[in-house]
C-alpha positions in Angstrom: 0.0 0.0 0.0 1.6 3.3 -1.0 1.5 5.5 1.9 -0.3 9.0 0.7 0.8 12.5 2.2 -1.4 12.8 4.3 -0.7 9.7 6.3 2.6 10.7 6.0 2.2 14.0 8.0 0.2 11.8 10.2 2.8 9.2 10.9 5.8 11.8 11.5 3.8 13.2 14.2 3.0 9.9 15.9 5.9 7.9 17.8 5.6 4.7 20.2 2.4 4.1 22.0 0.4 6.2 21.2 -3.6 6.8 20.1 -5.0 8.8 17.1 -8.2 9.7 15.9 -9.4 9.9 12.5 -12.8 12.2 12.1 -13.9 10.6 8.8 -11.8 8.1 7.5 -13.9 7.0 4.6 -12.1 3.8 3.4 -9.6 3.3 6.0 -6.6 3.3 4.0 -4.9 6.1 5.7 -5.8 4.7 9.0 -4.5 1.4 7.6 -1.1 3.1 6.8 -0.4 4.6 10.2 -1.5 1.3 11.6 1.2 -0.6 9.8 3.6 1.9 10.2 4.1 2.1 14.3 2.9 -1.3 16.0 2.5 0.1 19.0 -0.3 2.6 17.5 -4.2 2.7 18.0 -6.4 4.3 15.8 -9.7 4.9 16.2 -12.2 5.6 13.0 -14.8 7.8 13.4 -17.5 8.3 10.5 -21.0 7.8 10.0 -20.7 5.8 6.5 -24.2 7.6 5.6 -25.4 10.2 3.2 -25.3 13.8 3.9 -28.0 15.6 5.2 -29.5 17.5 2.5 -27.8 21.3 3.6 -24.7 19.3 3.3 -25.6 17.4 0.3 -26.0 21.3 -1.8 -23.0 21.9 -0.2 -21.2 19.4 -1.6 -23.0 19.7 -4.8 -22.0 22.8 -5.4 -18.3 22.4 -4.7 -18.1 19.1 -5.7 -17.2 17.2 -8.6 -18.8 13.6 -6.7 -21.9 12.6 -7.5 -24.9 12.3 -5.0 -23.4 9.4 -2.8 -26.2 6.2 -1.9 -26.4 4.7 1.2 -25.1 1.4 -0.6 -21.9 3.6 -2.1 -21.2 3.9 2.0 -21.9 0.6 2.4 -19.5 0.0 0.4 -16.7 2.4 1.7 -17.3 0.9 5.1 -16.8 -2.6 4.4 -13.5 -1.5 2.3 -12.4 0.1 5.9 -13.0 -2.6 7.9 -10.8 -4.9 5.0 -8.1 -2.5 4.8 -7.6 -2.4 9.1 -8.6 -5.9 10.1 -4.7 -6.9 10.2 -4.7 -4.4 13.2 -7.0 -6.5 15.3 -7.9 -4.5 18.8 -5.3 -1.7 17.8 -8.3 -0.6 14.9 -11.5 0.9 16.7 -14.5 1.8 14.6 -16.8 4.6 15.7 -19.9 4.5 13.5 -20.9 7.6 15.0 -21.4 11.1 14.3 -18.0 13.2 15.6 -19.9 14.7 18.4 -21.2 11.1 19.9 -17.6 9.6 19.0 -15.8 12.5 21.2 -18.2 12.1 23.8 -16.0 8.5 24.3 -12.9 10.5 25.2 -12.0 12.0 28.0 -10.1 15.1 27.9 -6.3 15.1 27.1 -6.7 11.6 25.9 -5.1 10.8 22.6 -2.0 12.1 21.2 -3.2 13.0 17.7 -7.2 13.8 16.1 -7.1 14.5 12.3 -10.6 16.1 11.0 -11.5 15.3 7.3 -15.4 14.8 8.1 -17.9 17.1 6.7 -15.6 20.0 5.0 -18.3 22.7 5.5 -17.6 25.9 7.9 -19.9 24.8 10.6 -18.8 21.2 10.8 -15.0 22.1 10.7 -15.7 24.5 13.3 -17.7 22.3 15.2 -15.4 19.3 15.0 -12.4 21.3 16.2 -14.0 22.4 18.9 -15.4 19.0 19.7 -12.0 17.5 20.0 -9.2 20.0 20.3 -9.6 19.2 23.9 -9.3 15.5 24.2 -5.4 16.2 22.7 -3.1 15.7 24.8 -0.6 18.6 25.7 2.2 17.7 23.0 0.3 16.2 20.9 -1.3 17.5 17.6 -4.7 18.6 15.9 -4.7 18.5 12.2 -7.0 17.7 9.2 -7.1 17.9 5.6 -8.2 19.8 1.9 -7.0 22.9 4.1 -6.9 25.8 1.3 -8.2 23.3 -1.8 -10.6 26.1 -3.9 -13.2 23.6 -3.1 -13.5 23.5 0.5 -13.2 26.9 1.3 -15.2 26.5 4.3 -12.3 23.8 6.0 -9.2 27.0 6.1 -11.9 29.8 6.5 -12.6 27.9 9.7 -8.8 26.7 10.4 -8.4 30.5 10.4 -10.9 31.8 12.5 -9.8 29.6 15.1 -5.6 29.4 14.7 -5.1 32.2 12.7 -1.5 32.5 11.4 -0.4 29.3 14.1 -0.8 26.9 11.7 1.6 24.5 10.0 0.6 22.9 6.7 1.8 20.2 5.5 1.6 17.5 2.6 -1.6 16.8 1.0 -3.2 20.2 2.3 -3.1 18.9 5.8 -2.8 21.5 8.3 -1.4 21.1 12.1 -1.3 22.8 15.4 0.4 21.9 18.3 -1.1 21.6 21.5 1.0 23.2 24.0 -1.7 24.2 26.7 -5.2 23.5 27.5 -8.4 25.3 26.2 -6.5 26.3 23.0 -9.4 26.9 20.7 -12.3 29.7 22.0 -15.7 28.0 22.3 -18.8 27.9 19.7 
């Protein structure tokens, strides 16, 4: 399996025991790469494997070139994520839940790594960093991905409003920020 960037960025950031959190990890394969790259690393998947609601779906439409996505396309996609991780055993955990239930399984200062590439809209980027910036451990890292792609405008306008210029970007339109103290992100 050719490891992509952003799994890349993700695995530079992760070393030894550790836990991670992908917010929407579609078909598991960069889960699947970080979890064959460090042993020692858990991974938990977080997504819904569901259509949109319809806001979303115009959303999406309109910045999209993907077709209107079934409920058997994520079907699908699931059951690929489940394949691509089940050489992990235990060290793969699947949330199918939406990223506010999922982070509701965490207790703060938790995991050493959360990377957002859910919904790509304002609101939900917004909404899942502030859901999880919290549950990072200090040290550790809060990233995501398609930060400044013309189509998901909404994913750096809200990386912005909340970081401002303290982010680092990285491969694969992934940006990072470093958690070096609690309550790091103001509240929605």
């Amino acid at each position: 399996m050719k490891i992509s960037g952003r799994a890349s960025e993700i695995i530079s950031r992760l070393k030894g025991t550790c836990i991670a959190v992908e917010v929407g990890c579609g078909d598991g394969i960069t889960s699947a790469s970080v979890l064959k790259s460090n042993a020692k690393a858990v991974v938990h998947m977080v997504d819904q494997w569901m259509p949109l609601n319809e806001v979303t779906e115009k959303y999406y439409l309109a910045s999209n070139p993907y077709p209107v996505r079934t409920q058997k396309y994520w079907d699908e996609v699931k059951n690929k994520a489940l394949r691509n991780v089940e050489f992990a055993g235990e060290r793969a955990v699947i949330h199918y839940a939406t990223s506010e239930k999922a982070s509701q399984a965490f207790s703060n200062y938790s995991v050493d790594l959360v990377f957002i590439d859910a919904e790509h809209s304002y609101a939900a980027v917004l909404s899942d960093i502030s859901l999880w910036i919290d549950k990072v451990k200090i040290g550790g890292w809060l990233g995501g991905h398609d930060y400044g792609l013309p189509r998901f405008t909404g994913v750096k306008k809200a990386v912005d409003k909340q970081f401002g210029k303290s982010i680092i970007t990285g491969k694969d339109s992934t940006w990072w920020v470093p958690i070096k103290h609690k309550r790091s992100v103001s509240r929605l």
